[in-house]
Every structure is written in C-alpha cells, then in structure tokens.
C-alpha positions in Angstrom: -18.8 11.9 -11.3 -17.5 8.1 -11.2 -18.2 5.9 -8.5 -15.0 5.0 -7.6 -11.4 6.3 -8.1 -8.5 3.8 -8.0 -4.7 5.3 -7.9 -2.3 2.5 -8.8 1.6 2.8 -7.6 4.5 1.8 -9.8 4.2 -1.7 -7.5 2.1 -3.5 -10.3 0.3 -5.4 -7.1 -0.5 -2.3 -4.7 -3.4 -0.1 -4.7 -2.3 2.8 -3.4 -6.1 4.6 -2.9 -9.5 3.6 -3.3 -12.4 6.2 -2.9 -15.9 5.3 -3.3 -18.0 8.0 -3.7 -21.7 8.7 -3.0 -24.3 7.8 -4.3 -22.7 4.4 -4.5 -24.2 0.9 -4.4 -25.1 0.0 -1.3 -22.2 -3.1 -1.4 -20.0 -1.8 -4.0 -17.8 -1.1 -1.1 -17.4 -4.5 0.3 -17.5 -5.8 -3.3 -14.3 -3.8 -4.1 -12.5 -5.1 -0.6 -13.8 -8.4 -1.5 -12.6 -8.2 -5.3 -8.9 -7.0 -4.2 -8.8 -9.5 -1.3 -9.6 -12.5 -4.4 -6.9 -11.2 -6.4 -4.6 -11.2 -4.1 -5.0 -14.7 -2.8 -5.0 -15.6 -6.7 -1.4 -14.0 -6.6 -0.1 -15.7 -3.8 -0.6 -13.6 -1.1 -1.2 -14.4 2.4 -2.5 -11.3 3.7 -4.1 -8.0 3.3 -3.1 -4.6 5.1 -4.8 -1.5 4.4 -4.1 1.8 5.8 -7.3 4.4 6.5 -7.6 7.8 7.5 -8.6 7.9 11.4 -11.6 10.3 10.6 -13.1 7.7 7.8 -15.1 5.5 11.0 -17.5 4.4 8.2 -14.8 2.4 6.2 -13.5 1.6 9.9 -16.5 -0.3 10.4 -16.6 -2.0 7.0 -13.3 -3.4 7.3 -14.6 -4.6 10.8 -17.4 -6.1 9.2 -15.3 -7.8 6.9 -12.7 -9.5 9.2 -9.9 -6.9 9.1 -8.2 -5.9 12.8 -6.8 -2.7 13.7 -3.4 -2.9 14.4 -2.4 -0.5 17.5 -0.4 2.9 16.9 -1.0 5.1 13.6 1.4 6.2 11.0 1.4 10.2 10.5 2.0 11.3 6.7 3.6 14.3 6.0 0.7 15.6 3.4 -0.7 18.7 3.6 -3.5 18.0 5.7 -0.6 16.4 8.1 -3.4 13.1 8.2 -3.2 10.3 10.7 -3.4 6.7 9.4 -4.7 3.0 11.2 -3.5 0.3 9.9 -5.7 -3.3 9.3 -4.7 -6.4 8.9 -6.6 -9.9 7.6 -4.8 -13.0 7.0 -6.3 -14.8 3.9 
C-alpha cells in the first residue's frame, strides 16, 4: 500500500485530498504541508486554506503545529458518510 494518495481536481493548482497512511514517516506529513505551502508561495499565492474532517484531531493538531488557525463554523458535505468539515487558514 503507498504512503500517500494525492487526488488532483481539474483546478491545475488545488489538491483536492491528501491521505497519508500508516506506517508513514514520522514527518512525511509536515513535509507534504510544508512542500504544498512552498509551491504555492512559488505560484503567487498568499495563503493556504485546507478543509479536514472534524473526526481527523491528529491532522487538527498538525496543522496547529504548523501555524494554520481554525476558522469557526464547519461546512457539511453531502457524501455518503454526510461528513462535517473545519476549515484552516495560514497566510504565507
């Protein structure tokens, strides 16, 4: 099984989902936030949003760790799991 799984939307510049599966590096996580948030800045952007699922707290914290700030409210998505999504934002 691979590492990681990256599903790219028709939007050559959005990522649309990232997973990182276990057993991973213990920083490939951060590495891959890290390595998006350089390309974006290389592309002109000034900031970073990324929405999570509100039952993933571990990638909560890491995007804590790494300077991102919940936004209030969620966004519901009308999958089948009807998930619940926060939103974080960084400047960069």
């Amino acid at each position: 099984m691979p590492a990681s799984m990256v599903v790219r939307s028709k939007m050559p510049d959005d990522v649309v989902t990232i997973f990182v599966l276990p057993p991973s590096a213990p920083d490939l996580k951060s590495r891959l936030v890290r390595r998006a948030e350089s390309h974006a800045r290389q592309r002109g952007a000034a900031q970073m949003v990324l929405w999570s699922d509100t039952r993933f707290t571990t990638a909560h914290r890491l995007y804590s760790r790494l300077g991102y700030a919940r936004i209030d409210g969620q966004r519901q998505l009308a999958d089948i799991s009807q998930s619940a999504e926060y939103r974080f934002e960084k400047a960069l």
